[in-house]
C-alpha positions in Angstrom: 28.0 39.4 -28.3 28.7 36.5 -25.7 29.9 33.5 -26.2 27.3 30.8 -27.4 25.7 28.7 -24.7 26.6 25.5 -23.5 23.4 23.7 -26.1 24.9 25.1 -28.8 27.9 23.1 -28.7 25.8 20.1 -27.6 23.5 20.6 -31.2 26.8 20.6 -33.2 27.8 17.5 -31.6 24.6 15.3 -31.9 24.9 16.1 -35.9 28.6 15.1 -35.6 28.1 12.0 -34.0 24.7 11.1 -35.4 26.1 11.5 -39.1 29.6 9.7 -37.9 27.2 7.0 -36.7 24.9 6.4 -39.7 28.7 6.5 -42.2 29.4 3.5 -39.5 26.8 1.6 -40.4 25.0 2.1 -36.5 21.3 1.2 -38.0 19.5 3.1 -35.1 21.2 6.2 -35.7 21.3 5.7 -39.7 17.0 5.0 -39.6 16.8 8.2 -37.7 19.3 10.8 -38.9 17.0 13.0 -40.4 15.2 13.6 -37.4 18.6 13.6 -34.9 20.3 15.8 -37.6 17.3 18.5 -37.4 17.0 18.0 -33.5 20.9 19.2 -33.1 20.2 21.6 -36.1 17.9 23.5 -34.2 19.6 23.3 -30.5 22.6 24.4 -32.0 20.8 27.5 -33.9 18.9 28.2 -30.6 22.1 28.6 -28.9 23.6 31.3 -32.0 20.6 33.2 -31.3 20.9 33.3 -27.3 24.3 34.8 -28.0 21.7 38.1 -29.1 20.2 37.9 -26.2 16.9 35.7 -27.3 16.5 32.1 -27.1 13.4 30.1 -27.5 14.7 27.1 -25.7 15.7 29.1 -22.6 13.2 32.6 -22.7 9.7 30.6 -24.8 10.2 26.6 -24.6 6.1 26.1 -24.6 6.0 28.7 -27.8 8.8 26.3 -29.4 6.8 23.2 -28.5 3.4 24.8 -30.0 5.8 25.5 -33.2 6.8 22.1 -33.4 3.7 20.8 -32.8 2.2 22.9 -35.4 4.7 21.3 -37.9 3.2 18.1 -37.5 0.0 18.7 -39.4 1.7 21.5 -41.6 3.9 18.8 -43.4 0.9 16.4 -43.2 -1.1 18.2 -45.6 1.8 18.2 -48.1 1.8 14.8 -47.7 -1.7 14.4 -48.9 -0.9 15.9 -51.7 2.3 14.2 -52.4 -0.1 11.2 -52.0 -3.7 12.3 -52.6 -5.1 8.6 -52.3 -3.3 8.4 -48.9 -7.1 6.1 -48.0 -5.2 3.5 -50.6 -1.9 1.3 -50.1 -1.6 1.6 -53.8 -0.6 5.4 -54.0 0.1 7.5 -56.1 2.8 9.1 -54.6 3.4 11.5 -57.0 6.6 13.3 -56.3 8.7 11.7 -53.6 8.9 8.3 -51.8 10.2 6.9 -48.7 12.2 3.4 -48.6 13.8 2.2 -45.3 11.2 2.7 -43.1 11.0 0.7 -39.9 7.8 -1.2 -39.2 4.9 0.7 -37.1 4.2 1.9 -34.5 7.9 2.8 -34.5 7.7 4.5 -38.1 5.1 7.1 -36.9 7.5 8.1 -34.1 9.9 8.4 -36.8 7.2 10.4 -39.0 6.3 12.4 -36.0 9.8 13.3 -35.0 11.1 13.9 -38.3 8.0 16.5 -38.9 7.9 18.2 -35.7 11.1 19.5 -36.8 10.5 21.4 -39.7 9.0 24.5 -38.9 11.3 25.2 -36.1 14.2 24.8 -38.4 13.1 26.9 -41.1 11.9 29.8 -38.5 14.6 29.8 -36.2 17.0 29.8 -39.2 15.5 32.4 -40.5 15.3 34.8 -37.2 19.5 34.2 -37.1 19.4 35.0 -40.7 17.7 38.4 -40.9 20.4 40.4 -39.5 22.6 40.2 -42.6 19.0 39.9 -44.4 19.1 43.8 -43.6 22.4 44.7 -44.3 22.0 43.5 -47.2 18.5 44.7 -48.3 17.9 47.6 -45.7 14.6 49.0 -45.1 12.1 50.0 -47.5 10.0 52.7 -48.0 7.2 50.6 -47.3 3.8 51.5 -48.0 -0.3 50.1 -48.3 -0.8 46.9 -50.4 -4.3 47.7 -51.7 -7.2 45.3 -50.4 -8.3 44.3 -53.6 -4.5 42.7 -54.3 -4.3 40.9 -51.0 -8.0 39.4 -52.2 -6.8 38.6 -55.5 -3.7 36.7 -54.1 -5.9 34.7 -51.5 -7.9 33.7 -54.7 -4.9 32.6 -56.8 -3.7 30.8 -53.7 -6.8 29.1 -53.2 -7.2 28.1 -56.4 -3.7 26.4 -56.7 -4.2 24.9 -53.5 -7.1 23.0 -55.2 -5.6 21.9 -58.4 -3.7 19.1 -57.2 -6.7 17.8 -54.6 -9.0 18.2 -57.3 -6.9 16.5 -60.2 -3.6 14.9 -58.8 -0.6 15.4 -61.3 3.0 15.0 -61.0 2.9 18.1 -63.0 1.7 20.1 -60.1 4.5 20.6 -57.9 4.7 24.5 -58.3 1.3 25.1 -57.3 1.4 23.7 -54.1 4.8 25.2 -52.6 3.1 28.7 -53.9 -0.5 28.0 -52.8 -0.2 28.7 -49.0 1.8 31.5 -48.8 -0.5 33.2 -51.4 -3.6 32.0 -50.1 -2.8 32.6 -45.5 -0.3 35.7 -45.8 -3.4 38.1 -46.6 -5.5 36.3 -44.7 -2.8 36.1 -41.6 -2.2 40.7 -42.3 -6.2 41.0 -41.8 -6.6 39.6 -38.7 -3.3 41.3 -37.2 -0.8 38.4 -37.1 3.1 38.2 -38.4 2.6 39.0 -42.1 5.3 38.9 -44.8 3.1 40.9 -46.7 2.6 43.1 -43.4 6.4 43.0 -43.2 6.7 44.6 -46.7 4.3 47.0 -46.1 6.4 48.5 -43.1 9.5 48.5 -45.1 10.9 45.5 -43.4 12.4 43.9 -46.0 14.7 41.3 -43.9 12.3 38.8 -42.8 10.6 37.8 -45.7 14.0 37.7 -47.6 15.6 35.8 -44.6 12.9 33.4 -45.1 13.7 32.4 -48.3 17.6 32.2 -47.9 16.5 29.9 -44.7 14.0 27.7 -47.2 17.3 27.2 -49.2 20.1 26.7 -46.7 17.5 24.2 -45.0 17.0 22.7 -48.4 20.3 22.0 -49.2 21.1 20.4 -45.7 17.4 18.1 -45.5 18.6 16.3 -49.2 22.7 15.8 -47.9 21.4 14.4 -44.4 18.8 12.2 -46.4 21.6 10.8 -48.4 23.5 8.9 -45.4 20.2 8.1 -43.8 18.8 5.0 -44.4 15.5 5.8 -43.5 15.0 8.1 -46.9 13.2 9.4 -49.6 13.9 9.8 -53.2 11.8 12.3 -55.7 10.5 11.7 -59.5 9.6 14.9 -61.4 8.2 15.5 -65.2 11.0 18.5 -65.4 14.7 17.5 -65.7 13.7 14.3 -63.1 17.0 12.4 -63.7 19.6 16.1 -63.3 19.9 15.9 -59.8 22.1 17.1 -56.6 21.9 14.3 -54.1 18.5 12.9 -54.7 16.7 16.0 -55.6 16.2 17.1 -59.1 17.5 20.7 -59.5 14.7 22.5 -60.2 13.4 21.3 -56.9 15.1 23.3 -55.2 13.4 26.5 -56.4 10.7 25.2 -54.2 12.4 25.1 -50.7 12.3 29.0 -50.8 8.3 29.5 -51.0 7.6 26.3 -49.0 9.7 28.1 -46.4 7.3 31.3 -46.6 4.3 28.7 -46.2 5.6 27.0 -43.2 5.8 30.6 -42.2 2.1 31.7 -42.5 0.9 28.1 -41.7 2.4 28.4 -37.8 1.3 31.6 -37.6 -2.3 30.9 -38.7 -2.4 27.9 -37.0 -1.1 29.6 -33.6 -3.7 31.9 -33.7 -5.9 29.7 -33.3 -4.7 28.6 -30.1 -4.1 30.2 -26.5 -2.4 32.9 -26.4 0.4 35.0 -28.6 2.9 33.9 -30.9 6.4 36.1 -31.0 5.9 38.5 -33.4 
């Protein structure tokens, strides 16, 4: 391999000096860490990967703009359900709140900003991650996943998917980290786009497990960046609310792995839909 680009070392240092800044008490810096930390995040994981020869910044920048543009509306939509009456100032927000926000229009830059990064995170993370994904898990035998499962599972997804619209509960969490990776993925294999399910069924075994490692790792780093940030959220669950690491209850993070699998199948539904060809 070559050495790593000169970005990557420019990614490591905006999170170096963005989260030195926020611990200073710099209140630009501290309102937007999330968003700077997850801007250098991905630079810096873009520049890993161009020492394997592909980088999205330098080889596909307009496919990494679609991706993070695609983010946008694919964290908005758990937003509405994190906040079904998001019509009324007076809520509920069922499972995690913000506090710190600057006044608009500046906090929908921050919102915009902040969102546009997730998918590219998880993704890219998840591409530098497969490597040792298949060392570790090698490749399967593979083999046909029958029609009438894939049906059954876009079913169960769709019905979790409308439990919480339908009758918003705190107690609902699960279902809607599991909803759209049960409810796209078969629906993303028939019409002949990236697939975990399609994955498994060629005996590729690394991406779908990279995925989840990557909805962890990028877990663990979103709830330590929110804790300097002053711009941040906090979270209130039925289910062991109060045992937390950093602000998130520890059974939350169970759900960073499938919500990574659902950012997964949302770009790639959502970018077929649109001109041209997502990287497979």
């Amino acid at each position: 391999m070559t050495r790593p680009p000169w970005w990557f070392w420019a990614g490591l240092a905006l999170i170096a000096a963005g989260m030195a800044l926020a611990a200073a008490g710099v209140a630009p810096v501290a309102q937007n860490l999330t968003p700077l930390c997850w801007t250098g995040f991905i630079v810096a994981v873009d520049g890993w990967l161009a020492r394997r020869g592909r980088s999205w910044l330098r080889d596909a920048p307009r496919e990494l703009a679609w991706m993070a543009a695609i983010s946008i509306p694919s964290w908005l939509l758990f937003e509405f359900y994190d906040r079904p009456r998001f019509w009324s100032a007076a809520g509920p927000e069922l499972w995690w709140h913000y506090s710190g926000l600057p006044p608009w229009p500046w906090r929908g830059l921050g919102y915009a900003w902040s969102f546009a990064t997730i998918t590219p995170a998880l993704l890219l993370l998840a591409e530098l991650l497969e490597p040792a994904a298949e060392r570790l898990a090698g490749r399967g035998a593979g083999g046909k996943v029958p029609g009438e499962l894939a049906a059954a599972l876009t079913g169960v997804g769709a019905i979790l998917a409308a439990i919480p619209f339908l009758w918003p509960s705190p107690y609902f969490a699960a279902d809607v980290w599991l909803a759209w990776p049960l409810l796209l993925d078969p629906i993303n294999r028939r019409l002949g786009r990236p697939s975990w399910i399609a994955d498994l069924e060629g005996g590729r075994r690394s991406r779908p497990l990279a995925l989840l490692a990557a909805g962890i790792v990028c877990g663990v780093l979103w709830e330590s960046w929110n804790m300097l940030a002053s711009a941040r959220w906090r979270y209130t669950v039925p289910f062991l609310g109060e045992v937390k690491v950093y602000e998130m209850p520890v059974l939350g993070f169970l759900g960073f792995a499938p919500f990574a699998l659902a950012a997964f199948d949302l770009y790639h539904f959502a970018r077929g839909l649109l001109p041209g060809r997502a990287p497979a």
